[in-house]
C-alpha positions as CSV (number, residue, x, y, z in Angstrom):
1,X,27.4,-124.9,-42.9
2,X,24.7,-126.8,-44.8
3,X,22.9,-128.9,-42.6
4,X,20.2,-129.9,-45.0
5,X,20.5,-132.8,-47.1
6,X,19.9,-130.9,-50.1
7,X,22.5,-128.7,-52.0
8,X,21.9,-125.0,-51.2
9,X,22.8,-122.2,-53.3
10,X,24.1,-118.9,-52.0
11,X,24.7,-115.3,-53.4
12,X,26.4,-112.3,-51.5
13,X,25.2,-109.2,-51.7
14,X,28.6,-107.3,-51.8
15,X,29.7,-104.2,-54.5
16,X,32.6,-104.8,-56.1
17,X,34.3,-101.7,-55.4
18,X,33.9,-102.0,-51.8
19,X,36.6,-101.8,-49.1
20,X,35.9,-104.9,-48.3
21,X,35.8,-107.6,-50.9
22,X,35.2,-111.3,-50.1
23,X,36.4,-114.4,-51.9
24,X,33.3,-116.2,-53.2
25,X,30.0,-114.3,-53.3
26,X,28.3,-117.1,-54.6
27,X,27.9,-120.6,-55.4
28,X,26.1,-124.0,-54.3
29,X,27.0,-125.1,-51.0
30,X,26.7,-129.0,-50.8
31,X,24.5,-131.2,-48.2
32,X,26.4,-131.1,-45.0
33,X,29.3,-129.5,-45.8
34,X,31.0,-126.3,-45.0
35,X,33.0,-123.6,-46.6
36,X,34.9,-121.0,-45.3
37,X,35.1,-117.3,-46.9
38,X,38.3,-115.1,-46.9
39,X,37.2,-111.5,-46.2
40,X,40.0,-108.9,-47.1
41,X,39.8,-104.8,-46.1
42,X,41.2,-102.4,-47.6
43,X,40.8,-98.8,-46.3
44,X,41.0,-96.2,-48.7
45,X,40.7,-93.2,-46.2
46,X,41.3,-93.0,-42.1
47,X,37.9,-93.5,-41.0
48,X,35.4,-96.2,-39.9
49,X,34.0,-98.7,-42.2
50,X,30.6,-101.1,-41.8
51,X,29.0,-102.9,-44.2
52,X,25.7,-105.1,-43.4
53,X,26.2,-107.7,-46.1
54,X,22.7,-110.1,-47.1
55,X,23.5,-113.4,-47.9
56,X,20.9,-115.2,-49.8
57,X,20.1,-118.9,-50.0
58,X,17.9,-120.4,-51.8
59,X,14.7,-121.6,-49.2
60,X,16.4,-120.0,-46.6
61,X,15.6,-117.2,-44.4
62,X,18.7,-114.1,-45.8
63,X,21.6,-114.3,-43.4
64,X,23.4,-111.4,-42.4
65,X,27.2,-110.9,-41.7
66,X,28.3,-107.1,-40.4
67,X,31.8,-106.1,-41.6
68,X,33.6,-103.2,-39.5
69,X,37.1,-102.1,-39.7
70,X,38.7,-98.9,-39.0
71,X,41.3,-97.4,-41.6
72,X,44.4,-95.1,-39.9
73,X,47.5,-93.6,-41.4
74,X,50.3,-92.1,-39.0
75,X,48.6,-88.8,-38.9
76,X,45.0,-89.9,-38.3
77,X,43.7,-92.5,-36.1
78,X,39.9,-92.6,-35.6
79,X,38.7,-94.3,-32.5
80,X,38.0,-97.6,-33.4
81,X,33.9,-98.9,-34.2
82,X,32.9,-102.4,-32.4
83,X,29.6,-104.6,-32.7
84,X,28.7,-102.6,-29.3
85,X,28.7,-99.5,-30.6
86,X,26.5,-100.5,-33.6
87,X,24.2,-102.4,-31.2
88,X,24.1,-99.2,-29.1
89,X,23.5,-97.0,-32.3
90,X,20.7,-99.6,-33.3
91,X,19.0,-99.3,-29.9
92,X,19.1,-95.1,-30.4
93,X,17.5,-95.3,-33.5
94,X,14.8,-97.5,-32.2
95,X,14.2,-95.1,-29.4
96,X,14.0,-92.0,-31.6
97,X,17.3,-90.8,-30.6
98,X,18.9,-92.1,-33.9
99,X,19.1,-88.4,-35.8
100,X,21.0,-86.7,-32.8
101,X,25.1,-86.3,-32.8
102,X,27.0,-87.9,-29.8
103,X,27.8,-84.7,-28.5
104,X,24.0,-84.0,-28.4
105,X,22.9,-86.8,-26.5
106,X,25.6,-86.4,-24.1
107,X,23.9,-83.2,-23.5
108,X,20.5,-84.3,-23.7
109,X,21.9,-87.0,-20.8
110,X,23.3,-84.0,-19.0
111,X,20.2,-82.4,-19.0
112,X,18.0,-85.3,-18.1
113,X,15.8,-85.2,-21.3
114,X,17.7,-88.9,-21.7
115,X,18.5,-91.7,-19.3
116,X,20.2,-94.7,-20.0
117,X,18.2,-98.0,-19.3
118,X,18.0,-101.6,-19.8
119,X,16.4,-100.7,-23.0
120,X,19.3,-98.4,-24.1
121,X,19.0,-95.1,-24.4
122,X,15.9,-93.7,-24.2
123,X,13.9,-90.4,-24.3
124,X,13.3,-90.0,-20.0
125,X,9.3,-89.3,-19.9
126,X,8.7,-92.7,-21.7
127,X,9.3,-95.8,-19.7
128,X,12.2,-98.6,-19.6
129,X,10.9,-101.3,-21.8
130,X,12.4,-102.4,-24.6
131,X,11.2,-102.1,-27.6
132,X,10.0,-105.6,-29.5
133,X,12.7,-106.5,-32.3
134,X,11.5,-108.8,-34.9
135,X,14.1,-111.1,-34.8
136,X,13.4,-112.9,-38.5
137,X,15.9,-111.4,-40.6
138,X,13.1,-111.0,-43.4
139,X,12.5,-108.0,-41.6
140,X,16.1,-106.7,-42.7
141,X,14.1,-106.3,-46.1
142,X,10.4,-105.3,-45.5
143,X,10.9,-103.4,-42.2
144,X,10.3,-104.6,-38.8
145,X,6.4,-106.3,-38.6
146,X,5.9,-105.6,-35.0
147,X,5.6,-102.0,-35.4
148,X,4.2,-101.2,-39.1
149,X,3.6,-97.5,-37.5
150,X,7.0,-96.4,-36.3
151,X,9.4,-96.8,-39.3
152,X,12.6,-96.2,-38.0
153,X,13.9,-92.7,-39.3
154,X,16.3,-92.7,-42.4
155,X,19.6,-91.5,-41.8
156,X,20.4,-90.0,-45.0
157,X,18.2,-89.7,-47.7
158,X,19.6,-90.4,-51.8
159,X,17.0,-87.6,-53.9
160,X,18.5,-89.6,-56.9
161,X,18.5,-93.1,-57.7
162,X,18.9,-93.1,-61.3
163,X,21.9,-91.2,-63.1
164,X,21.3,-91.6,-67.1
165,X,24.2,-90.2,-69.0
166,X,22.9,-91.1,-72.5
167,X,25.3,-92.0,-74.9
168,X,29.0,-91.1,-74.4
169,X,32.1,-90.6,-76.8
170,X,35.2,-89.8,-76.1
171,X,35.5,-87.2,-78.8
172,X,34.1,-84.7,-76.4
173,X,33.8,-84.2,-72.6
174,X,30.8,-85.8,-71.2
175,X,28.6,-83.5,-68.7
176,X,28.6,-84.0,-65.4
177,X,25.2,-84.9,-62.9
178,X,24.6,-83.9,-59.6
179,X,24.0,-86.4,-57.0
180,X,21.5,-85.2,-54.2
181,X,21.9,-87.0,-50.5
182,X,21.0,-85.4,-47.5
183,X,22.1,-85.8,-44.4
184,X,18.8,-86.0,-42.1
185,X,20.7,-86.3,-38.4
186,X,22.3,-83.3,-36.5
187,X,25.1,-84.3,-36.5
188,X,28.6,-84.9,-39.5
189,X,28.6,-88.0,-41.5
190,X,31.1,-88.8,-43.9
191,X,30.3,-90.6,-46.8
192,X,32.9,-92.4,-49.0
């Protein structure tokens, strides 16, 4: 909803080959008027599936809309991701738990190196406050402002950003590039 008196353009930012695809990524939204957006899913493999889409408007802070679905088939059906679990996830990674496997902070829990307070989980020698969250979305883009000295920890890293194949034909087979992500947390991660 525009509640400005001025018109208000938009863009999504959303990948076209994505397994979830919405109806209008952009356009000029009108003084006080609303639109709706269809958002369709389709899963291509039976796992979960987020996407933290920006939405940019023009003298606006960015808006933010998280996708999650879970794909299944009759042989596989993954337990199913919810907002709380990426909350929870979001909490971990601010507490320096984010590169552990669930099955190694259950242990950790077991062991008492983690305890579970009203800041989330947290590493036990340090004490139950939470952690400030900049809560401008801005800081979806530049990193949070309130700590400038604890980035939170990647989760995978992409070695290449750039892939130049030069010029192709199709009188001969074009060579093939190597891709280089690693995976920086303890535990599996599957990437699609």
């Amino acid at each position: 909803t525009n509640h400005s008196a001025v018109p208000a353009p938009f863009e999504m930012d959303t990948h076209p080959d994505s397994v979830f695809s919405i109806d209008c990524v952009s356009g000029v939204l009108a003084p006080y008027d609303t639109r709706m957006f269809t958002v369709r899913f389709r899963s291509l493999k039976p796992i979960n599936y987020h996407r933290h889409v920006h939405i940019l408007v023009m003298h606006h802070q960015p808006l933010h809309l998280d996708l999650l679905a879970t794909g299944f088939t009759d042989e596989s059906r993954p337990f199913c991701l919810k907002l709380k679990h990426l909350e929870r996830h979001h909490k971990q990674r601010l507490n320096g738990l984010g590169l552990f496997a669930p099955d190694q902070v259950e242990e950790m829990m077991r062991t008492g190196k983690v305890a579970d307070g009203a800041a989330g989980l947290r590493v036990a020698s340090e004490p139950d406050e939470p952690k400030r969250i900049d809560s401008k979305p801005i800081s979806l883009f530049f990193g949070d402002s309130n700590t400038p000295n604890q980035p939170m920890p990647e989760l995978i890293t992409l070695h290449d950003s750039f892939v130049d194949f030069g010029a192709c034909t199709t009188l001969k087979l074009v060579e093939y590039k190597v891709v280089r992500v690693t995976n920086n947390t303890r535990g599996k991660l599957s990437l699609v």
